[in-house]
Biopython code that builds the backbone (N, CA, C, O; Angstrom):
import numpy as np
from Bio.PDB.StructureBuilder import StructureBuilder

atoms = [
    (1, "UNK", "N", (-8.515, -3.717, 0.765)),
    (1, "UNK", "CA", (-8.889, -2.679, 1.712)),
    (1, "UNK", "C", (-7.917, -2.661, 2.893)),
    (1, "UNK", "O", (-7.469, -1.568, 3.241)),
    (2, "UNK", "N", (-7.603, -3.619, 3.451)),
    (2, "UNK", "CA", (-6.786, -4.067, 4.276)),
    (2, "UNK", "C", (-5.216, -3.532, 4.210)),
    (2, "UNK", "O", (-4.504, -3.411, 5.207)),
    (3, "UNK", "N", (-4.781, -3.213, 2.754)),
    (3, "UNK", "CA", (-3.267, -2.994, 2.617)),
    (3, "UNK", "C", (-3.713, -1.424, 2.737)),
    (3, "UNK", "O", (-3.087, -0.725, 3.533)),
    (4, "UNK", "N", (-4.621, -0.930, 2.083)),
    (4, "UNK", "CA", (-4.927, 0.448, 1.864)),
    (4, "UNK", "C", (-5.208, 1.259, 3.043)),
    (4, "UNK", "O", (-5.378, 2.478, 2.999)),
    (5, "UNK", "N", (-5.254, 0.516, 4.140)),
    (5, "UNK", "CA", (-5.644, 1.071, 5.953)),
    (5, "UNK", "C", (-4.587, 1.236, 6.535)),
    (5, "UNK", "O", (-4.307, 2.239, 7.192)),
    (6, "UNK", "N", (-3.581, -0.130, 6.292)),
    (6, "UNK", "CA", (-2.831, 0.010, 6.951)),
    (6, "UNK", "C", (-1.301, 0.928, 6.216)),
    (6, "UNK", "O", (-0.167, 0.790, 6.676)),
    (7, "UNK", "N", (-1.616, 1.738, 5.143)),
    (7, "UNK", "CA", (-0.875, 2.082, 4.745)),
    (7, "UNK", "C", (-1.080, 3.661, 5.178)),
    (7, "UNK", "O", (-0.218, 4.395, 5.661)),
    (8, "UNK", "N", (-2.143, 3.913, 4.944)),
    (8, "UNK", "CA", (-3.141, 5.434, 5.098)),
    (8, "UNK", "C", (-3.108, 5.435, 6.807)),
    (8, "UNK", "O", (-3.503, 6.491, 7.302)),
    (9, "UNK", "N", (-2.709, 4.443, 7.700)),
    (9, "UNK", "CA", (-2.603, 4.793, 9.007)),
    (9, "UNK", "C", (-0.919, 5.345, 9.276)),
    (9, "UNK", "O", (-0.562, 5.668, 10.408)),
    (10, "UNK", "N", (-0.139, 5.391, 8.297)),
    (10, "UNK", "CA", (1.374, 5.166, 8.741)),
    (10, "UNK", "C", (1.462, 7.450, 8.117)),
    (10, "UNK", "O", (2.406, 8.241, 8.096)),
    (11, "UNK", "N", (0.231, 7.576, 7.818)),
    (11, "UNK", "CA", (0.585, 8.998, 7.737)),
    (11, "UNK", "C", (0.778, 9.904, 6.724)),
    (11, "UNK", "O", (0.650, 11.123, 6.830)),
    (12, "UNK", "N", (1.199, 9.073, 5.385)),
    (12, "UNK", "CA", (2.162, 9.575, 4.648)),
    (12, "UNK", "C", (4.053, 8.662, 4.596)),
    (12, "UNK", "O", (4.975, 8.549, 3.788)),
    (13, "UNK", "N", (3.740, 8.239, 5.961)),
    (13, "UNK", "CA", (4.823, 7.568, 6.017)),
    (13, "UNK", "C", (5.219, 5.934, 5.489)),
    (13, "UNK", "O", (4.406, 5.013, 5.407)),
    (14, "UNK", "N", (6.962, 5.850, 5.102)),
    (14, "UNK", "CA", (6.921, 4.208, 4.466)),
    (14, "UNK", "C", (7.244, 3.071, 5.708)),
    (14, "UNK", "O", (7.782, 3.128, 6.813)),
    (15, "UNK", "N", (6.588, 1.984, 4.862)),
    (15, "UNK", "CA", (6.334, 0.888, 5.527)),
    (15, "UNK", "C", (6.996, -0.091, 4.721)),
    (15, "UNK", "O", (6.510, -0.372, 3.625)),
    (16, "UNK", "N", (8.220, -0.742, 5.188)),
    (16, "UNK", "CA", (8.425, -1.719, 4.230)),
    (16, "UNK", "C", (7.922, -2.543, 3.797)),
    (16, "UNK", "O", (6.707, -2.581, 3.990)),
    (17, "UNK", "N", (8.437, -3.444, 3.132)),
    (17, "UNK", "CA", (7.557, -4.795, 2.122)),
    (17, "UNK", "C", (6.888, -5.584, 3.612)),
    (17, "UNK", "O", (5.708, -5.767, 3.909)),
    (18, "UNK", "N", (8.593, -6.076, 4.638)),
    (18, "UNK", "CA", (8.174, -6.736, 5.192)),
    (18, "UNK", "C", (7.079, -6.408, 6.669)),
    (18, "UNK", "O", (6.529, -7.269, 7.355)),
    (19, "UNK", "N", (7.023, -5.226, 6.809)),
    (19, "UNK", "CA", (6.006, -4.441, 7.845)),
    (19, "UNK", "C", (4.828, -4.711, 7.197)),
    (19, "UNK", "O", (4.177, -5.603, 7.740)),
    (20, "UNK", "N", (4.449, -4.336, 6.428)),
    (20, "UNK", "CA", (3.315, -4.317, 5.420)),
    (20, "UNK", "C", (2.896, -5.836, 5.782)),
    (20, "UNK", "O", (1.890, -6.066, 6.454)),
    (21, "UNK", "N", (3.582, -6.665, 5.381)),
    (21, "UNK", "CA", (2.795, -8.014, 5.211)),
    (21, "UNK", "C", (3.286, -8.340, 6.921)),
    (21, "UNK", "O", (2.222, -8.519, 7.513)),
    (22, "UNK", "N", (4.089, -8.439, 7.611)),
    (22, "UNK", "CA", (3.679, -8.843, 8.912)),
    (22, "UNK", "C", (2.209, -8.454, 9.380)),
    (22, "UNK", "O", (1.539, -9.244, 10.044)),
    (23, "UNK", "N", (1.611, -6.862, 8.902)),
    (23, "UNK", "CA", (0.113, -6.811, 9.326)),
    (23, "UNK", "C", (-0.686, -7.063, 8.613)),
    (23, "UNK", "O", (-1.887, -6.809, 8.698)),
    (24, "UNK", "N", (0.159, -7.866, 7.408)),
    (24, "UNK", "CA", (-1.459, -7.796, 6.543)),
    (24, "UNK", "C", (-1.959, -9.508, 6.933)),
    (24, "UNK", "O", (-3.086, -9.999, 6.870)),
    (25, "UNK", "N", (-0.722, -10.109, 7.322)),
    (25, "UNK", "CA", (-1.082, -11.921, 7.490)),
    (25, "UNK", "C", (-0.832, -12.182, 9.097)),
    (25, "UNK", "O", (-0.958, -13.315, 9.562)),
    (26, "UNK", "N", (-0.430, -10.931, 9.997)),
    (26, "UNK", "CA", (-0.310, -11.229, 11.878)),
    (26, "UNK", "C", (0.931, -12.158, 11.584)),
    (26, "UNK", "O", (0.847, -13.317, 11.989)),
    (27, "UNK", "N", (1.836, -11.849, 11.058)),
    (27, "UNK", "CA", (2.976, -12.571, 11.719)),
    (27, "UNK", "C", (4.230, -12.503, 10.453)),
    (27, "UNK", "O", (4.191, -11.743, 9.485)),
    (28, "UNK", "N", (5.242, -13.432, 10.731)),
    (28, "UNK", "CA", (6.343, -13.624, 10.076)),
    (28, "UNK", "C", (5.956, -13.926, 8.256)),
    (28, "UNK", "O", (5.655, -15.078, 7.945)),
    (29, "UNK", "N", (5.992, -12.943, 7.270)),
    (29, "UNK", "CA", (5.687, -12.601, 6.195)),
    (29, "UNK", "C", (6.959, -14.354, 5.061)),
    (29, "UNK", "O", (8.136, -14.706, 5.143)),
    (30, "UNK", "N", (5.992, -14.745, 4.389)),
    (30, "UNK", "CA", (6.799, -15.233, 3.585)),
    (30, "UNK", "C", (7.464, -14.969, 2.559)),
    (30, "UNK", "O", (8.056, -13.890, 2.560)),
    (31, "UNK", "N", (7.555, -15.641, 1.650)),
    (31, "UNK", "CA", (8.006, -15.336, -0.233)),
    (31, "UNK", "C", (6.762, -15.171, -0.507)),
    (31, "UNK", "O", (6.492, -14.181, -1.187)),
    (32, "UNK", "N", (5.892, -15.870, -0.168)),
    (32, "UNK", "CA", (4.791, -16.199, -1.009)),
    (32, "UNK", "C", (3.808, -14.762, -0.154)),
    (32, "UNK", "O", (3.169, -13.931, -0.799)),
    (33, "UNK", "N", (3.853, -14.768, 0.497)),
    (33, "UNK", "CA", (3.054, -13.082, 1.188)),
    (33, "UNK", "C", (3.675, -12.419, 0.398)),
    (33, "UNK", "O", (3.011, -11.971, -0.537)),
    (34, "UNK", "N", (5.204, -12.075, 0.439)),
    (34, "UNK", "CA", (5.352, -10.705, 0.294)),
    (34, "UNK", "C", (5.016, -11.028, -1.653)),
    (34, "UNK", "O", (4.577, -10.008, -2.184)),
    (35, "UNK", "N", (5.125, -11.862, -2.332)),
    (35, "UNK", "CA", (4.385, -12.285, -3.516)),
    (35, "UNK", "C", (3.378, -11.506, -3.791)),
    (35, "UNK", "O", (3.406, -10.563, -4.581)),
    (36, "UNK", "N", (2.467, -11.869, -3.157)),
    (36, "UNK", "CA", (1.161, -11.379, -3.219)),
    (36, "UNK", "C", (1.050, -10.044, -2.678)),
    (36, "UNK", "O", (0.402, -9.271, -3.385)),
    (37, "UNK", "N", (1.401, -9.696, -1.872)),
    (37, "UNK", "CA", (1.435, -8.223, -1.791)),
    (37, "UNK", "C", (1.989, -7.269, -3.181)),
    (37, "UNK", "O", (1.415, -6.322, -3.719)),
    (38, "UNK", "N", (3.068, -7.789, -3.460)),
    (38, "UNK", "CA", (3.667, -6.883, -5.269)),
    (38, "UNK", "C", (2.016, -6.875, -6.101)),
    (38, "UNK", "O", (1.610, -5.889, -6.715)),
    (39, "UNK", "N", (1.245, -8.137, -5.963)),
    (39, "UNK", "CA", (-0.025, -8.120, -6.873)),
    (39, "UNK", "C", (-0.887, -7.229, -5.926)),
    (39, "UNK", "O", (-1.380, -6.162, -6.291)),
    (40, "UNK", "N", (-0.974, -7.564, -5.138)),
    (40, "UNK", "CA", (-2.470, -6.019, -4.300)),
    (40, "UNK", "C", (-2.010, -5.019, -4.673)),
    (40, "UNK", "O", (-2.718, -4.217, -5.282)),
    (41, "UNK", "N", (-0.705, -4.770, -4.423)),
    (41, "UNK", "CA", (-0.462, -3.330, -5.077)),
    (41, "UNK", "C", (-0.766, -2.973, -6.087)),
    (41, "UNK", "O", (-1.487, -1.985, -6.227)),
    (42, "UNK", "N", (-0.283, -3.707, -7.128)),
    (42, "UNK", "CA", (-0.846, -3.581, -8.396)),
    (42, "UNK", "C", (-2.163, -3.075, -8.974)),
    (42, "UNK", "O", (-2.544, -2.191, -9.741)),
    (43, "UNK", "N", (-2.801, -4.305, -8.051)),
    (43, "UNK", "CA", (-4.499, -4.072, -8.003)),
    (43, "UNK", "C", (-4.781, -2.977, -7.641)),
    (43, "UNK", "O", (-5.492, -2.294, -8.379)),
    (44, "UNK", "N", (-4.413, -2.560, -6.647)),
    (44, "UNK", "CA", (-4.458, -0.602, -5.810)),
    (44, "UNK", "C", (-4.645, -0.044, -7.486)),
    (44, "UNK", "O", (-5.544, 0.281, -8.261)),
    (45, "UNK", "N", (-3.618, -0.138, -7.459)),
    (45, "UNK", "CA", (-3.125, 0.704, -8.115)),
    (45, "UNK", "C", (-3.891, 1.313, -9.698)),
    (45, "UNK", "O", (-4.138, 2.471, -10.035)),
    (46, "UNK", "N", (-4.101, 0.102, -10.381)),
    (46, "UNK", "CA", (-5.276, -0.099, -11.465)),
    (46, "UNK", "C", (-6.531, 0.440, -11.034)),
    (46, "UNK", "O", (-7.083, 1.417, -11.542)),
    (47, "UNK", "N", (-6.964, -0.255, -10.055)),
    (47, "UNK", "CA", (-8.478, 0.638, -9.602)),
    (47, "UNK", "C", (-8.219, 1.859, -9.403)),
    (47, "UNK", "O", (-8.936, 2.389, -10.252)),
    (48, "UNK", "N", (-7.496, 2.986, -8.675)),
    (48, "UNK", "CA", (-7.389, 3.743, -8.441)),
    (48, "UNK", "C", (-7.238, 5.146, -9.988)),
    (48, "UNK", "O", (-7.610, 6.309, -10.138)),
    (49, "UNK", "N", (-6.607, 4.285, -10.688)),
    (49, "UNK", "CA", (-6.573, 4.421, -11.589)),
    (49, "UNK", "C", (-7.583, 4.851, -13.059)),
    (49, "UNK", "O", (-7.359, 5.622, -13.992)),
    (50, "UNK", "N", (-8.733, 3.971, -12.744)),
    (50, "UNK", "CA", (-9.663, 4.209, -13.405)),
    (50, "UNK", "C", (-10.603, 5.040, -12.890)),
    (50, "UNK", "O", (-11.779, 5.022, -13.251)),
    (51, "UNK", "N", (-10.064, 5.921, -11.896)),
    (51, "UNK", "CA", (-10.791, 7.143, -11.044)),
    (51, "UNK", "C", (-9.770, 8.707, -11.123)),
    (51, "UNK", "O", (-9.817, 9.747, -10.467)),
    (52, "UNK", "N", (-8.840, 8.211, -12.320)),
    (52, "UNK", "CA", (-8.337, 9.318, -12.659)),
    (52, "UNK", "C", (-6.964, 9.377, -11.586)),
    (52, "UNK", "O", (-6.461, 10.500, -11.563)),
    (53, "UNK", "N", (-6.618, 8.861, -11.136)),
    (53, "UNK", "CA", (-5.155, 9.220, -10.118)),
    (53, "UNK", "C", (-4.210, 8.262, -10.726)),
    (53, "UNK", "O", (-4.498, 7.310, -11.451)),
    (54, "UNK", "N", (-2.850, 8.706, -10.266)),
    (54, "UNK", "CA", (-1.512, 8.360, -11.133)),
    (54, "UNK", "C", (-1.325, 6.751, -10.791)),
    (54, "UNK", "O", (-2.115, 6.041, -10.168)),
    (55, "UNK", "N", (-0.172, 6.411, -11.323)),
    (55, "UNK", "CA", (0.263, 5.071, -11.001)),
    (55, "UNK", "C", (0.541, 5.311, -9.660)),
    (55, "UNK", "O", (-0.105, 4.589, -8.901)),
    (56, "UNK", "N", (1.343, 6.141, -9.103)),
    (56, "UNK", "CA", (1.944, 6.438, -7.944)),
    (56, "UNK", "C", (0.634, 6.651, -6.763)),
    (56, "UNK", "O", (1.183, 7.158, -5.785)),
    (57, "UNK", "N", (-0.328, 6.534, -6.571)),
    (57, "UNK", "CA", (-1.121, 6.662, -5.705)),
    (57, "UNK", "C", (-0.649, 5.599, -4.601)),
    (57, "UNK", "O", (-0.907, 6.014, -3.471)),
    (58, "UNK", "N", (0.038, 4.207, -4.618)),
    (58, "UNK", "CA", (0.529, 3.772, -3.556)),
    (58, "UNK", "C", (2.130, 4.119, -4.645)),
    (58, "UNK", "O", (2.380, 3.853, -5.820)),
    (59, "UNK", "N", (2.812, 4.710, -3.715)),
    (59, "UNK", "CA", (4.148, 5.025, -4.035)),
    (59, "UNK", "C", (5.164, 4.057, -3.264)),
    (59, "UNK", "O", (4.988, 3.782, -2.077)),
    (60, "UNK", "N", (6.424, 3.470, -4.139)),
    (60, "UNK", "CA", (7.518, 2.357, -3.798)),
    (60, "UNK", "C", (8.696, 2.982, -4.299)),
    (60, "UNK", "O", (9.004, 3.245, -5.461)),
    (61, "UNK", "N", (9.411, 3.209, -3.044)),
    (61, "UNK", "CA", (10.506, 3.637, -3.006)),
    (61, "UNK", "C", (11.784, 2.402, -2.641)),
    (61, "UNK", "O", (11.672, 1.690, -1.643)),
    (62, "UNK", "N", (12.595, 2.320, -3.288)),
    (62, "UNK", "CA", (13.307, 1.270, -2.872)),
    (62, "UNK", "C", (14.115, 1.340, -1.683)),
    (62, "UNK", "O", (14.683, 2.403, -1.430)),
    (63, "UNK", "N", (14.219, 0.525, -1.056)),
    (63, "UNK", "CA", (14.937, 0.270, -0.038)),
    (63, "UNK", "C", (13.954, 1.082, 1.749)),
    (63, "UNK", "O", (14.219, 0.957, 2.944)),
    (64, "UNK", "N", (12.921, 1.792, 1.054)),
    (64, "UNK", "CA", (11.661, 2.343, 1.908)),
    (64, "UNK", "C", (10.637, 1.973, 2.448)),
    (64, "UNK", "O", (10.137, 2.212, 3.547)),
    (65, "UNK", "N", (10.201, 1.063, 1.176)),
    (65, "UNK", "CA", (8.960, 0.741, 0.786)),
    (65, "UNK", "C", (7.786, 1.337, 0.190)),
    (65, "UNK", "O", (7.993, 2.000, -0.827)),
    (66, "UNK", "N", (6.326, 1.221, 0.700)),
    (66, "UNK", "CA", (5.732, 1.286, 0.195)),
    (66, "UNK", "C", (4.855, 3.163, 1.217)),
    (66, "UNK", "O", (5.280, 3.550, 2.305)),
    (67, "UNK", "N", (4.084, 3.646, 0.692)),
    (67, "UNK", "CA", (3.567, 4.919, 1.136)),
    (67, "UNK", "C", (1.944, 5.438, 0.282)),
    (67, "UNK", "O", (1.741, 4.979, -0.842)),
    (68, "UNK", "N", (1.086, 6.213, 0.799)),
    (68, "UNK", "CA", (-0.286, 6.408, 0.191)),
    (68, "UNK", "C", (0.804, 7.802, -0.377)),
    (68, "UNK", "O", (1.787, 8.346, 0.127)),
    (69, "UNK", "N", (0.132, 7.979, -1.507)),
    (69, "UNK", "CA", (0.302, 9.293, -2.130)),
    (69, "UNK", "C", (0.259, 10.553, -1.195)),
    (69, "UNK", "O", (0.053, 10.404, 0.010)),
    (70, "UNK", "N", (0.452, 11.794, -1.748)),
    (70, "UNK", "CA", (-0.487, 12.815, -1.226)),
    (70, "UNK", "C", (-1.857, 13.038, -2.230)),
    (70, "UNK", "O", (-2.704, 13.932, -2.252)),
    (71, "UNK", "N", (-1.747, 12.308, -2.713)),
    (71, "UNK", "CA", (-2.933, 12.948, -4.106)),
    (71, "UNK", "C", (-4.590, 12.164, -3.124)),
    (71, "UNK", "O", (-5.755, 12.534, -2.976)),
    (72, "UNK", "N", (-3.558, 10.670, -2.570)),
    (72, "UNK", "CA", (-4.729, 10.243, -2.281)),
    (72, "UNK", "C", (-5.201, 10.719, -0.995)),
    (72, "UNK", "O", (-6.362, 10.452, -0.685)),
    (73, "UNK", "N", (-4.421, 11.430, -0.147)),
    (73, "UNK", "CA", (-4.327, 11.739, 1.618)),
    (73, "UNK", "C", (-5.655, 12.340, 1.800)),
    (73, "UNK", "O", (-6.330, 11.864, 2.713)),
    (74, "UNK", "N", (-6.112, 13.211, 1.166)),
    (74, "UNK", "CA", (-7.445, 13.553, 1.284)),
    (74, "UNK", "C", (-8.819, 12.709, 1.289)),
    (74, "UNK", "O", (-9.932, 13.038, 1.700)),
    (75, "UNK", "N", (-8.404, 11.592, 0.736)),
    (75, "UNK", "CA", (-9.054, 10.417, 0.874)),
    (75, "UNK", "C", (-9.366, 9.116, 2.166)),
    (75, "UNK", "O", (-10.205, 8.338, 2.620)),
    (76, "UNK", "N", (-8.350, 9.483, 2.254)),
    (76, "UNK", "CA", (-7.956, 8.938, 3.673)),
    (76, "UNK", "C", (-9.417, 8.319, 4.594)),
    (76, "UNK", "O", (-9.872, 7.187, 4.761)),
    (77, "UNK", "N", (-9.809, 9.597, 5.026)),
    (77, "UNK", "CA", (-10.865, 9.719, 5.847)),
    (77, "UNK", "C", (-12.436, 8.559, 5.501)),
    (77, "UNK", "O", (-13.331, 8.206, 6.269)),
    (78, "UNK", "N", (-12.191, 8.239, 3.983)),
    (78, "UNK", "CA", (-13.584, 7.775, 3.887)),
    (78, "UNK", "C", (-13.750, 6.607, 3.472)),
    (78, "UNK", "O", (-13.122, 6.020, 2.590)),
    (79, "UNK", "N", (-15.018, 6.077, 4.411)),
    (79, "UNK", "CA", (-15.631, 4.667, 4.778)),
    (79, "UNK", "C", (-15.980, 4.189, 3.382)),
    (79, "UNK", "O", (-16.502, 3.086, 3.220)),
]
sb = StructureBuilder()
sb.init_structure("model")
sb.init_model(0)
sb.init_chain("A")
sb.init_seg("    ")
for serial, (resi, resn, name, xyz) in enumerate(atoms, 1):
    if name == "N":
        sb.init_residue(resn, " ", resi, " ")
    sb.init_atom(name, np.array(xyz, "f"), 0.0, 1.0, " ", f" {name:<3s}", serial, name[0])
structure = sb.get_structure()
């Protein structure tokens, strides 16, 4: 839930690997964070998935990072 807030707060906009995990752990991101972040995504990504939306619902652009879809932006809003 946590990667999915702070991703859906950036707008539409990307957040790199290492932005991403500086807020997801409050500080200087490791190997082993940004590790585990490649797997949450993943996880995003599968659940989201079995609700009918693409792989791309968290979208990774290289050298960008990471971004919420537009498919999901409408989503955004809810608790």
């Amino acid at each position: 839930r946590k990667l999915f807030e702070i991703l859906s707060n950036e707008k539409g906009g990307f957040l790199t690997r290492k932005e991403v995990a500086q807020r997801m752990w409050n500080g200087q991101p490791t190997s082993s964070h940004l590790a585990q972040l490649s797997q949450i995504v993943s996880r995003i990504r599968l659940k989201f998935a079995r609700y009918g939306f693409t792989e791309q619902s968290i979208e990774t652009h290289w050298k960008k990072g990471y971004r919420v879809s537009d498919e999901i932006e409408p989503f955004n809003n809810i608790n």
